[in-house]
ZASEPA-229533 format. One line per field, with one value per residue: x, y negated, z negated of N, C-alpha, C in turn. Coordinates in nm, 4 decimals, padded with zeros to 6 digits. Example, Ala and Ser with C-alpha at 12.3 -4.5 7.8 and 13.67 -1.06 7.14 Angstrom:
# residues 2
nxx: c(01.3190|01.2850)
nyy: c(00.5690|00.2250)
nzz: c(-00.7800|-00.7080)
caxx: c(01.2300|01.3670)
cayy: c(00.4500|00.1060)
cazz: c(-00.7800|-00.7140)
cxx: c(01.3200|01.2900)
cyy: c(00.3300|-00.0030)
czz: c(-00.7800|-00.7870)
***
This chain:
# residues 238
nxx: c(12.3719|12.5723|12.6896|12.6381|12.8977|12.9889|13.0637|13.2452|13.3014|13.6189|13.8164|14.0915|14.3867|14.6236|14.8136|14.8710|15.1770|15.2192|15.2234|15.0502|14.6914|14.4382|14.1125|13.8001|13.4939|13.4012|13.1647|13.0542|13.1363|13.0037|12.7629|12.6916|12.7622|12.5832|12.3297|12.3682|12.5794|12.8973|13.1265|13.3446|13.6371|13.6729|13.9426|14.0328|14.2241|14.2872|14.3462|14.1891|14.1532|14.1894|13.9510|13.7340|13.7697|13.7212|13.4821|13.2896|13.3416|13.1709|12.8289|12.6992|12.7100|12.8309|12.7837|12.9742|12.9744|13.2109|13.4608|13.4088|13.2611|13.4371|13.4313|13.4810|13.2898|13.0595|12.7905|12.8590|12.8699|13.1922|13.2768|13.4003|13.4263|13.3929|13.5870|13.8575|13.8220|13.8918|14.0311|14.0887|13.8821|13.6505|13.6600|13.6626|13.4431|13.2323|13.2415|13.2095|12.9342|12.7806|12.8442|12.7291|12.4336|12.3958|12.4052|12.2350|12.2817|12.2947|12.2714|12.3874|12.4225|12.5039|12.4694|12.7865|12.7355|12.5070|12.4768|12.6891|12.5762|12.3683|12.5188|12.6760|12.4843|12.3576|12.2956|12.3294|12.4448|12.4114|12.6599|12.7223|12.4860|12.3873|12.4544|12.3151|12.0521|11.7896|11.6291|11.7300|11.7435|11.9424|12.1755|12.4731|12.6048|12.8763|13.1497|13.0191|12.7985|12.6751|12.4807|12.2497|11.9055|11.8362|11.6455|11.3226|11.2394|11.0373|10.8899|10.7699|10.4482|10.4078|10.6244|10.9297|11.0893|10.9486|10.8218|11.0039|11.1275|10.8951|10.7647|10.6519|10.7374|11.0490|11.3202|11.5964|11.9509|12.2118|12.5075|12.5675|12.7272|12.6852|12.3917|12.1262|12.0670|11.9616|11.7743|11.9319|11.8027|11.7698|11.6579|11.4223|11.2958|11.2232|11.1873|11.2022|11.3476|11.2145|11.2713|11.2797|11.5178|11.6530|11.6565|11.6377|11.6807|11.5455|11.5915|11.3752|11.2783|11.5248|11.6817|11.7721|11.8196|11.9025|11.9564|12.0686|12.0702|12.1404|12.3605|12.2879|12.4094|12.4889|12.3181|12.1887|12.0730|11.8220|11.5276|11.4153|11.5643|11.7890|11.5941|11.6481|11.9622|11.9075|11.7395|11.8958|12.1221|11.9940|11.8496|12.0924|12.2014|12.0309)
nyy: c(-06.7619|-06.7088|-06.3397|-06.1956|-06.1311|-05.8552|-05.6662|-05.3912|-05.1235|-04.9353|-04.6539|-04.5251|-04.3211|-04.1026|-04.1002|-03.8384|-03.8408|-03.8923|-04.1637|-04.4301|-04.5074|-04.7196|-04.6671|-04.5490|-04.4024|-04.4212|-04.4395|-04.5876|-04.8437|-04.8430|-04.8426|-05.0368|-05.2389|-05.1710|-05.2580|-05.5426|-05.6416|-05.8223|-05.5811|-05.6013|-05.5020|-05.3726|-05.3696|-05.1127|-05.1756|-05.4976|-05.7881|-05.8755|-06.1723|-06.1547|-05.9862|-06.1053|-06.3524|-06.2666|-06.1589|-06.3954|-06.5121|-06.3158|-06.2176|-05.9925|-05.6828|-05.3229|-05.0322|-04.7659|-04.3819|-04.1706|-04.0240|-03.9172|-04.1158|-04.2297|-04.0785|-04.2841|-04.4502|-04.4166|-04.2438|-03.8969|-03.5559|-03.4097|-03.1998|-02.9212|-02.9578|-03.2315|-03.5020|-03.6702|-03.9204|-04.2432|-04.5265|-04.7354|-04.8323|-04.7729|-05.0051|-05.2297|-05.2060|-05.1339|-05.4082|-05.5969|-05.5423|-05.5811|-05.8609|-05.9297|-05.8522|-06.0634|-06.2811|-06.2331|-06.1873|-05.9601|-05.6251|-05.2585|-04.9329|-04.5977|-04.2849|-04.2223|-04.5058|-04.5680|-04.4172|-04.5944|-04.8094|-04.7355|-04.6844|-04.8857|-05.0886|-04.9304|-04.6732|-04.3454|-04.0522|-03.6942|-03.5174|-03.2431|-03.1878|-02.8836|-02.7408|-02.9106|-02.9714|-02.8256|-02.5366|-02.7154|-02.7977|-02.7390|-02.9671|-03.0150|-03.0277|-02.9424|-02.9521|-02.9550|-02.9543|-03.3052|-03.4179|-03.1873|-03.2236|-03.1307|-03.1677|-03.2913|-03.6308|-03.8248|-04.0727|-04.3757|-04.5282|-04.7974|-04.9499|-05.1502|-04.9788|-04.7907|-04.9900|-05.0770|-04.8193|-04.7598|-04.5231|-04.2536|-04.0371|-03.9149|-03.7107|-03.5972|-03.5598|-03.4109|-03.4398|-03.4684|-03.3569|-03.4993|-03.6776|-03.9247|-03.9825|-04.1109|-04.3685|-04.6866|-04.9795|-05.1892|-05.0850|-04.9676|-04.6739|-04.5422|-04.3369|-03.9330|-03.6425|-03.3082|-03.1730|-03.3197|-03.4959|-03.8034|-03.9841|-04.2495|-04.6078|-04.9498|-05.2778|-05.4351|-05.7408|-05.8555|-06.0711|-05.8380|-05.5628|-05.2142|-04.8449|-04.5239|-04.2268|-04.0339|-03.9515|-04.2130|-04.3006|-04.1165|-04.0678|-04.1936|-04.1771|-04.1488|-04.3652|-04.4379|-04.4530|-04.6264|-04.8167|-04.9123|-05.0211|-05.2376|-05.4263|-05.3984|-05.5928|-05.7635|-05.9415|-05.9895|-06.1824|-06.4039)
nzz: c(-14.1345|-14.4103|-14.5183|-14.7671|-15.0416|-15.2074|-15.4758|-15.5192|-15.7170|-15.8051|-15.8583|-15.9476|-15.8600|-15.6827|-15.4320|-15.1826|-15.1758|-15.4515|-15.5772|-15.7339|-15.6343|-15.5523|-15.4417|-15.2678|-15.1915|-14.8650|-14.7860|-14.9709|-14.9048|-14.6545|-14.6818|-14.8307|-14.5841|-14.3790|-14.4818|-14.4520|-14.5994|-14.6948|-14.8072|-15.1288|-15.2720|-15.6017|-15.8044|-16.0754|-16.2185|-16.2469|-16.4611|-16.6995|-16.7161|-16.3841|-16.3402|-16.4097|-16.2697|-16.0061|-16.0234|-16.0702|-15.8208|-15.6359|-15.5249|-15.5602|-15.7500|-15.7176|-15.8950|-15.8699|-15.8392|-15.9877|-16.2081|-16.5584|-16.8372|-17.1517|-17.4306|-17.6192|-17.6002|-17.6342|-17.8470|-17.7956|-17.7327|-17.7352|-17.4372|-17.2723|-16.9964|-16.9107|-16.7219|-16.5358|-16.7203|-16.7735|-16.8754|-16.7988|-16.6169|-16.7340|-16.8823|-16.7473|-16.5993|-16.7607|-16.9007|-16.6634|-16.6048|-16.8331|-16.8015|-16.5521|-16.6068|-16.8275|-16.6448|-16.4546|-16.2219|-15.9250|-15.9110|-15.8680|-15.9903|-15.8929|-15.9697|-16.1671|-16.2062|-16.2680|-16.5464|-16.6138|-16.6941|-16.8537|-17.0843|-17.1314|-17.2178|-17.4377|-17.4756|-17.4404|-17.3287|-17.2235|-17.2065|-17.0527|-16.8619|-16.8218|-17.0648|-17.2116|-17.2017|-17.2176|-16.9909|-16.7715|-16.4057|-16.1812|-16.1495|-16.0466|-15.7682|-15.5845|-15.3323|-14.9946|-14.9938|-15.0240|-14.8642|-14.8894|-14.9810|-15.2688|-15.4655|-15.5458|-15.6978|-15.9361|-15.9047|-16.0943|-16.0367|-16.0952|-16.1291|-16.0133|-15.8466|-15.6931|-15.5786|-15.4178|-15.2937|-15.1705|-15.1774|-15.3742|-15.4481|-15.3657|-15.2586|-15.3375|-15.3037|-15.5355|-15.7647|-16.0125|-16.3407|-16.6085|-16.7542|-16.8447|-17.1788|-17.4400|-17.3967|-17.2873|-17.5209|-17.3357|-17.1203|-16.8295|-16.7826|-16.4157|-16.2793|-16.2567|-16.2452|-16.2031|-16.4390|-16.6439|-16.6285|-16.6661|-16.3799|-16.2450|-16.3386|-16.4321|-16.4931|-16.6135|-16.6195|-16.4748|-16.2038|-16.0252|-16.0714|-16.0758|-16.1246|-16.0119|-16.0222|-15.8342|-15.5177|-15.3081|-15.1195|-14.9361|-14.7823|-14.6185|-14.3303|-14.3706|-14.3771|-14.6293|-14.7985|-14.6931|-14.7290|-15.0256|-15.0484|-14.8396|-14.9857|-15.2331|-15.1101|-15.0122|-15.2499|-15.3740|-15.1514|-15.2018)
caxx: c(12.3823|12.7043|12.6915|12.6699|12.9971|12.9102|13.2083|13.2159|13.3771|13.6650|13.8840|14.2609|14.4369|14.7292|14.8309|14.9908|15.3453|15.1944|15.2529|14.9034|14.6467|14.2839|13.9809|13.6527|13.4687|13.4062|13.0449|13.0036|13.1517|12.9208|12.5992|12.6542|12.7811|12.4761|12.2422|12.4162|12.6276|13.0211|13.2034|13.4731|13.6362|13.7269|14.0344|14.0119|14.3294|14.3232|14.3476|14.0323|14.0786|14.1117|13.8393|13.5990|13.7552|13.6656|13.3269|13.2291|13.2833|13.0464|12.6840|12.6092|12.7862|12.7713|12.8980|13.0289|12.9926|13.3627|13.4354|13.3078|13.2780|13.5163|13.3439|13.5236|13.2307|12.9146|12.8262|12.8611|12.9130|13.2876|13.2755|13.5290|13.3927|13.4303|13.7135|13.8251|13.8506|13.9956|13.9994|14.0469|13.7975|13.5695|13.6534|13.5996|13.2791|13.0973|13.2450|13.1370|12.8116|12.7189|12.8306|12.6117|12.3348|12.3699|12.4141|12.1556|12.3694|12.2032|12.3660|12.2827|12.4333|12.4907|12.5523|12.8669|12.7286|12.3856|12.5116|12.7543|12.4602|12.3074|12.6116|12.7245|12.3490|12.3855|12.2181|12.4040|12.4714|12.4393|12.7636|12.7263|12.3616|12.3328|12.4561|12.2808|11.9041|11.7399|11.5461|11.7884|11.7828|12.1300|12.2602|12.5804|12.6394|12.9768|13.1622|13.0069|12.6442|12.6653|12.3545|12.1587|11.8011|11.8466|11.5172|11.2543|11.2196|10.9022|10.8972|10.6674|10.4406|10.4361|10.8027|11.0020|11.1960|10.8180|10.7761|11.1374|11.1428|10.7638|10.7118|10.6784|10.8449|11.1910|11.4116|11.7832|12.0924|12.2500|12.6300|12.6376|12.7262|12.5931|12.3384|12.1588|12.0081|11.8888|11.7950|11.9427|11.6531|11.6526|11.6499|11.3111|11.3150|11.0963|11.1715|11.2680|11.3678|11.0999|11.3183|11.2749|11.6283|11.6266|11.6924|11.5815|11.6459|11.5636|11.5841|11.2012|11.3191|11.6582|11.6649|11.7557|11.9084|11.8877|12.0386|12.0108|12.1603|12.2027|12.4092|12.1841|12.5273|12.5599|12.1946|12.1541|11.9788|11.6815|11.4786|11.3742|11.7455|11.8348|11.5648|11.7404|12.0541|11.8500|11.6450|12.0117|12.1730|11.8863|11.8750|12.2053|12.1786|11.9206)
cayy: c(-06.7465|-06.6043|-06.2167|-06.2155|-06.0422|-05.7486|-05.6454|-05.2212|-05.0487|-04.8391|-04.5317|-04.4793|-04.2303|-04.0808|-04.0778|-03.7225|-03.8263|-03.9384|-04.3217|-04.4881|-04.6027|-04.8459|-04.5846|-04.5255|-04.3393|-04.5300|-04.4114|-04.6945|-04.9360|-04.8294|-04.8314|-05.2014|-05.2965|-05.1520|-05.3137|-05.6806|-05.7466|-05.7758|-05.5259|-05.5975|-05.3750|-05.4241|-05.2829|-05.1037|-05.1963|-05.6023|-05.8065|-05.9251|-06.2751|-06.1887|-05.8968|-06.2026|-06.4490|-06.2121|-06.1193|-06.5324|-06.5145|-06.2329|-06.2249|-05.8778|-05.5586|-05.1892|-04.9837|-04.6306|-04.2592|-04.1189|-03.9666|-03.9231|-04.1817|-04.1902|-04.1081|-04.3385|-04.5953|-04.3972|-04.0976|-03.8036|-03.4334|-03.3241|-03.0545|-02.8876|-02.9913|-03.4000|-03.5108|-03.8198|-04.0211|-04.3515|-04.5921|-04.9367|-04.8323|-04.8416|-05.1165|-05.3269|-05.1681|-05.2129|-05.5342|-05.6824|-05.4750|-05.7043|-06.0235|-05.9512|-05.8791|-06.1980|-06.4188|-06.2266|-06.0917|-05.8062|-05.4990|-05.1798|-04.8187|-04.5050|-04.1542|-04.2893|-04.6401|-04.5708|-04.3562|-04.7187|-04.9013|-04.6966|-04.7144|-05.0342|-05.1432|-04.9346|-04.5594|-04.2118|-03.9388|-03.5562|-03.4788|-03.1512|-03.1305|-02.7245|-02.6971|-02.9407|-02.9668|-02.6488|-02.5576|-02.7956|-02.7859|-02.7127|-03.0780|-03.0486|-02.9138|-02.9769|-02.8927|-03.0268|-03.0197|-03.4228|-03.4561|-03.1499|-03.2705|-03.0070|-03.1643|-03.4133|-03.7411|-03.8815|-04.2340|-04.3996|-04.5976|-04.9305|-05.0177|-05.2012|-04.8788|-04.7880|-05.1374|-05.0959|-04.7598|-04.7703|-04.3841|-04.2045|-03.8940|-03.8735|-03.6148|-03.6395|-03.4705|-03.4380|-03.4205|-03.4858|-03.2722|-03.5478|-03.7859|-04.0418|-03.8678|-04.1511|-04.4774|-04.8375|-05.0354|-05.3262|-05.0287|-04.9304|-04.5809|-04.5883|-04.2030|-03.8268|-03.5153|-03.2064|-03.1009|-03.4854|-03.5602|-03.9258|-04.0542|-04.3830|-04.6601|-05.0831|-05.3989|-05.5393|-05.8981|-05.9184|-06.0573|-05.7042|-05.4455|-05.0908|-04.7630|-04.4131|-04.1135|-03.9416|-04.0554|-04.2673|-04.3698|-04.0170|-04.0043|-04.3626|-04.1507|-04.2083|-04.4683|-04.4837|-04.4785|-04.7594|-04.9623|-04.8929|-05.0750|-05.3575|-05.4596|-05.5336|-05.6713|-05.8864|-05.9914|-06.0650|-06.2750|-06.5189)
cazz: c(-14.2791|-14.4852|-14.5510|-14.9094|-15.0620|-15.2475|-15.5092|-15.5090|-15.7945|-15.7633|-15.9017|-15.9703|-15.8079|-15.6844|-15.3121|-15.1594|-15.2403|-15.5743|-15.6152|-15.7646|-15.5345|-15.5881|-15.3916|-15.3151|-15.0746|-14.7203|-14.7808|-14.9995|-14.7881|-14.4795|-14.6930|-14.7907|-14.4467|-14.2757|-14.5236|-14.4090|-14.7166|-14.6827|-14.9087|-15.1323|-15.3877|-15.7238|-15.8849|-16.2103|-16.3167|-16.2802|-16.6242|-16.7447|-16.6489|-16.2784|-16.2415|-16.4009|-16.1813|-15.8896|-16.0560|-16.0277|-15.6126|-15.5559|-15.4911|-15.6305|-15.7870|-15.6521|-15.9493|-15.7851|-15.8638|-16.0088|-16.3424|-16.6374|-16.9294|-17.2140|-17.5500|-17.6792|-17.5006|-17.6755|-17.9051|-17.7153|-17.7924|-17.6509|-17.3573|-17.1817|-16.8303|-16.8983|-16.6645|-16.4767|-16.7809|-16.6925|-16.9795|-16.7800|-16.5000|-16.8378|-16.9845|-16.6252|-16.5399|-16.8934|-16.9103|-16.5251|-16.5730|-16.9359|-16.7575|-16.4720|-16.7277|-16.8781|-16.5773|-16.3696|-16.1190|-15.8797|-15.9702|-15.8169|-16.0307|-15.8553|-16.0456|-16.3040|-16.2421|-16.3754|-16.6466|-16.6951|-16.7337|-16.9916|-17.2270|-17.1488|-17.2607|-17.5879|-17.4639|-17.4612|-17.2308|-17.2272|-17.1314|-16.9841|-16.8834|-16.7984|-17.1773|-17.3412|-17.1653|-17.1877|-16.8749|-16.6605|-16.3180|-16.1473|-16.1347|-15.9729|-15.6255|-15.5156|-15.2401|-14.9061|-15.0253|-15.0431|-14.7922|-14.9075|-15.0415|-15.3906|-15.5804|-15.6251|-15.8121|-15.8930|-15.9296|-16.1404|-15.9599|-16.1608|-16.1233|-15.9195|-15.7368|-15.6434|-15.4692|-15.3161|-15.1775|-15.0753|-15.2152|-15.5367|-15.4209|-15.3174|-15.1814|-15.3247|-15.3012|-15.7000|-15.7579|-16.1467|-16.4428|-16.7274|-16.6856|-16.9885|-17.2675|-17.5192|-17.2976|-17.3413|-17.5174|-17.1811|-16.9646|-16.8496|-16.7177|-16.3542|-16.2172|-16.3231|-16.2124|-16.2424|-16.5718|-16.7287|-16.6250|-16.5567|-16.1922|-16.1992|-16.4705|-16.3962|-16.6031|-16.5742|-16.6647|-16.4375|-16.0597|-15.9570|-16.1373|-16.0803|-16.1103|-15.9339|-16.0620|-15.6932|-15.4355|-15.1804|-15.0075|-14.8567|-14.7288|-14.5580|-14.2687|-14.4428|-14.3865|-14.7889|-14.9015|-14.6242|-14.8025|-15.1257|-14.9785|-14.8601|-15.0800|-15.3166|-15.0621|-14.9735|-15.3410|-15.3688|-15.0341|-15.2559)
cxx: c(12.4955|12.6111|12.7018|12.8094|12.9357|13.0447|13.1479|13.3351|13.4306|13.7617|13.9895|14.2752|14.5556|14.7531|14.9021|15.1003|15.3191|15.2600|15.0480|14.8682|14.4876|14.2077|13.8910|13.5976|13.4189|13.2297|12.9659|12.9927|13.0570|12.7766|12.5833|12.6554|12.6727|12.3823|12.2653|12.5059|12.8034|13.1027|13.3005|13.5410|13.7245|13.8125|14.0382|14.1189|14.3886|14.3228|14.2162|13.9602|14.1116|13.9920|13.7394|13.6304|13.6567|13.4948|13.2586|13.2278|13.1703|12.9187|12.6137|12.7511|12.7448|12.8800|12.8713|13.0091|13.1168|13.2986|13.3574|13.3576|13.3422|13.4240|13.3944|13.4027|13.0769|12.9021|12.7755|12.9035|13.0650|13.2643|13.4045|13.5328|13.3622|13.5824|13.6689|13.8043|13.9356|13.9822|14.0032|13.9270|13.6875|13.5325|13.6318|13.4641|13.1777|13.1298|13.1990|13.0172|12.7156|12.6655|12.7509|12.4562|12.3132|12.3530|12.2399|12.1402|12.2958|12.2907|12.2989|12.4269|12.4255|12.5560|12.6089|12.8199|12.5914|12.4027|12.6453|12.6299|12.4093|12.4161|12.6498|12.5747|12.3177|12.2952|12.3600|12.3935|12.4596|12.5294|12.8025|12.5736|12.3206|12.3843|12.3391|12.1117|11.8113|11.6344|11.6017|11.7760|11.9334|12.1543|12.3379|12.6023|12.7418|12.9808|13.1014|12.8686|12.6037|12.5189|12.2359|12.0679|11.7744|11.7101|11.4923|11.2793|11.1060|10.8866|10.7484|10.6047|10.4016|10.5533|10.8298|11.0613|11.0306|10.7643|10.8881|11.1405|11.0046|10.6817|10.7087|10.7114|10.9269|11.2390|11.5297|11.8699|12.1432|12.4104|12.6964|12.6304|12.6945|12.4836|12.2369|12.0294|11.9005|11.9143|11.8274|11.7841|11.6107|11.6700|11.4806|11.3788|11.2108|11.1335|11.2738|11.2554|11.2856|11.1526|11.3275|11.3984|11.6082|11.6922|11.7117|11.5995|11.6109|11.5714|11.4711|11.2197|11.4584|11.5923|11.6557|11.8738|11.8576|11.9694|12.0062|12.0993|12.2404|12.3161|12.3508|12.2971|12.5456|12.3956|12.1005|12.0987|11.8217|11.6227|11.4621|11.5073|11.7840|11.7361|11.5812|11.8437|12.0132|11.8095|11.8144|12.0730|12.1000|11.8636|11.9884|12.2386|12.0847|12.0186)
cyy: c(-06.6489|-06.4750|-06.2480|-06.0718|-05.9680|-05.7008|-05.4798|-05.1483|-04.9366|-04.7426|-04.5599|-04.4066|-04.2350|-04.0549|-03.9435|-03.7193|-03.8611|-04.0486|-04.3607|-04.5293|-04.6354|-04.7003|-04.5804|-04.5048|-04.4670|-04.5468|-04.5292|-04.7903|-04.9676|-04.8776|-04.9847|-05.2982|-05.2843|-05.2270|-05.5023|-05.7428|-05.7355|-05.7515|-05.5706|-05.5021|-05.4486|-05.3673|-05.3002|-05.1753|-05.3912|-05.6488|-05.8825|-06.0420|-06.2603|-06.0910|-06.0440|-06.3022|-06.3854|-06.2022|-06.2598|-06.5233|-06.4606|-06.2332|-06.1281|-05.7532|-05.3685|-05.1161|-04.8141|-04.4881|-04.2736|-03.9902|-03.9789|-04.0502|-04.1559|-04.1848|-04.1576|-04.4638|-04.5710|-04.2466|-04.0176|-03.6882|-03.4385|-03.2446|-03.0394|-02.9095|-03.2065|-03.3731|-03.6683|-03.9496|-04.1408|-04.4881|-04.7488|-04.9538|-04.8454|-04.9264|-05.2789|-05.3161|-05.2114|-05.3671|-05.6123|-05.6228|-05.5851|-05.8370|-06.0201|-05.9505|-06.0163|-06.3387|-06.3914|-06.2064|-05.9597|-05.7025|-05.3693|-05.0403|-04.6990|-04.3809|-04.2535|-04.4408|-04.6477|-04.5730|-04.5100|-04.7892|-04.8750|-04.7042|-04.8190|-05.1409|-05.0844|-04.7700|-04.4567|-04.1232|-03.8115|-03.5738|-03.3349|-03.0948|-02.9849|-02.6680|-02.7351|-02.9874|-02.8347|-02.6518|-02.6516|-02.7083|-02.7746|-02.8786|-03.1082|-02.9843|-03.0114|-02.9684|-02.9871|-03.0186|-03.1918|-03.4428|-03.3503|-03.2231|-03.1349|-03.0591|-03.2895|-03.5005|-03.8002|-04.0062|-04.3028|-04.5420|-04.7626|-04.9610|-05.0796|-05.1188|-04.8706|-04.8860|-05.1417|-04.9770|-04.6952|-04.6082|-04.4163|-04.1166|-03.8976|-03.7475|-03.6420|-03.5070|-03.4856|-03.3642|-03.5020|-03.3912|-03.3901|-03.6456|-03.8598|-03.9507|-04.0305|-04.3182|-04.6183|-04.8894|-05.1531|-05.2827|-04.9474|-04.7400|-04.5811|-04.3973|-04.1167|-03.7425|-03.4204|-03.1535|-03.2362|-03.5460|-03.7367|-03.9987|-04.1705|-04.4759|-04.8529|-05.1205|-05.4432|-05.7069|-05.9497|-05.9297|-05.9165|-05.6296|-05.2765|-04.9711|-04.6133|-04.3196|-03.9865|-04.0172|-04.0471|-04.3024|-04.2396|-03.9748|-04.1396|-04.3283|-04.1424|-04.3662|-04.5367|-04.4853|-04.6258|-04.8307|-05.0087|-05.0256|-05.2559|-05.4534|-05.5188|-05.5893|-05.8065|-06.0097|-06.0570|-06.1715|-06.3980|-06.5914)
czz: c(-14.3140|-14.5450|-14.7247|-14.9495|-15.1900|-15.3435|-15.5361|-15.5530|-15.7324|-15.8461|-15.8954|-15.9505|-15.7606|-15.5207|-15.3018|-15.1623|-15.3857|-15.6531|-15.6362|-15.6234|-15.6426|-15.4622|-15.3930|-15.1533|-14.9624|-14.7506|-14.8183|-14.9205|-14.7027|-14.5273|-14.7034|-14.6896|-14.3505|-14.3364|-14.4975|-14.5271|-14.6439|-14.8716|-14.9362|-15.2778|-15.5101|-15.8163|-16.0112|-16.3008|-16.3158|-16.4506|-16.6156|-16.7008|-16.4889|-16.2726|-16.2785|-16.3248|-16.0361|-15.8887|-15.9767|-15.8680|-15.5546|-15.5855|-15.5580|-15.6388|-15.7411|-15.8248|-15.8917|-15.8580|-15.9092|-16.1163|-16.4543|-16.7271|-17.0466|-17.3538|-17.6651|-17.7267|-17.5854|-17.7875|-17.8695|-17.7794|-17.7133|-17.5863|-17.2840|-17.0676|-16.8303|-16.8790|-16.6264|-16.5556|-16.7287|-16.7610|-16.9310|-16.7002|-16.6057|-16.8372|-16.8438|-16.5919|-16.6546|-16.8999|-16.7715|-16.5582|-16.6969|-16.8761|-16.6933|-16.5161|-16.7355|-16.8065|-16.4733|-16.2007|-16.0561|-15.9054|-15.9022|-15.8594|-15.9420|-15.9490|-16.1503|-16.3072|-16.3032|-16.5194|-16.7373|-16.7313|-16.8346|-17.1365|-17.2223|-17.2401|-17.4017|-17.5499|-17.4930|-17.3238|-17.2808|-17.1321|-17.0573|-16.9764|-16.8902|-16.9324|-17.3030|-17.3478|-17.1194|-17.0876|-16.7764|-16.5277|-16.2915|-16.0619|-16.0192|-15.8282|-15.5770|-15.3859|-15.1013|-14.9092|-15.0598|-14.9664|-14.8062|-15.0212|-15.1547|-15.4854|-15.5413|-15.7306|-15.7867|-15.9658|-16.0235|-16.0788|-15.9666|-16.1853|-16.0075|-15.7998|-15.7014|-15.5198|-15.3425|-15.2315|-15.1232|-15.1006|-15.3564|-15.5615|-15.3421|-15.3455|-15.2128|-15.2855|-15.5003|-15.6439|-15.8760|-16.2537|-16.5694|-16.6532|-16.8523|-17.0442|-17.3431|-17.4161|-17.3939|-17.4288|-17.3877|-17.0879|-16.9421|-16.6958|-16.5644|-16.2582|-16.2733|-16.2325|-16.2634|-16.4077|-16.6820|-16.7205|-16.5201|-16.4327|-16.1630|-16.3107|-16.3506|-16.4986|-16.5830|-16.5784|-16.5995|-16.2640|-15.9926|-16.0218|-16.1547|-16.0614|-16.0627|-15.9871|-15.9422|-15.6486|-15.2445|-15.0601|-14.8982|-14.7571|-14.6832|-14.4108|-14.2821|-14.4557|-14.5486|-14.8405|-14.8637|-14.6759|-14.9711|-15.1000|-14.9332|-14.9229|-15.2200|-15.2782|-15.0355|-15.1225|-15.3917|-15.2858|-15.1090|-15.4001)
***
């Protein structure tokens, strides 16, 4: 049986002599490759009709951690700590993230791809949670904390993530400064963070659509992450 191809959003950037490049951490790559899908990546900056030609080939969508969202996309307060704007990487991601919506496409959100999901679906963001959620936990941990486990999420145990990663308490790592304040209405929330920051959103009514606000790609030593991984590749595979 064919690997199902897996398309896995990516970033704009600037190489060390500083000529553009297409990016995105390997991490991704590895997590869909170990789960049996074959990765392929999707540059922000095609024109509309190829990213949707490309969209039609693939089996399922990974959308990626990066920057932040432009508040151009939702209504957001301004802060001085939103960066990484990137106005086509937008306007590709909400737009493949709809279509897949509408066709029924597996989709699977990490960090900025959750947080796409919720505005592309019609929600909001706190754009600088440690300003704008009183009592926040500390969010962001840079630096090379990618695999420390910094807090609980407690899953609610009538959802779909519940059925998929077989708990109702997870262990993440966090490495975001916003995350979604007022939810889509066809997003069902299914786990939070001890401070009500949400973790976890699905679609109840789509083949498979879900989004995670950590990143599970950096902590695929885990049995419950690796069935994260599965479980959309496996969907996408159908």
């Amino acid at each position: 049986m064919a690997k199902p191809l897996i398309g896995v959003t990516t970033y704009s950037g600037k190489s060390p002599n500083g000529n553009p490049i297409t990016a995105v951490q390997h991490t991704y790559i590895r997590a869909v490759a170990q789960a049996g899908g074959l990765p392929v990546l999707i540059p922000a900056i095609l024109s509309e009709e190829d990213f949707y030609d490309l969209y039609s080939r693939l089996q399922g969508i990974m959308f990626t951690g990066g920057g932040d969202i432009s508040l151009t996309r939702f209504e957001g307060v301004n802060h001085v700590r939103i960066s990484g704007v990137d106005e086509s990487r937008d306007f590709t991601e909400i737009s493949l993230l709809r279509k897949a919506v509408q066709d029924g496409k597996p989709m699977l959100g990490i960090c900025r791809g959750t947080q796409v999901m919720n505005v592309a679906l019609g929600g909001t963001l706190y754009t600088h949670v440690a300003d704008q959620v009183k009592g926040a936990l500390d969010h962001d941990y840079p630096g090379e904390l990618f695999t420390a486990l910094v807090h609980p999420v407690n899953v609610d145990e009538t959802t779909r993530a519940a059925e998929i990663f077989g708990e109702t308490l997870l262990h993440v790592n966090s490495l975001h400064h916003q995350a979604l304040k007022d939810i889509a209405p066809s997003l069902r929330v299914a786990g939070h963070a001890p401070d009500g920051i949400v973790e976890i959103v699905e679609i109840p009514d789509h083949p498979y659509a879900m989004g995670v606000q950590w990143h599970p790609e950096w902590l695929t030593d885990q049995p419950v992450t690796r069935k994260l991984f599965k479980s959309f590749v496996d969907a996408a595979g159908k």
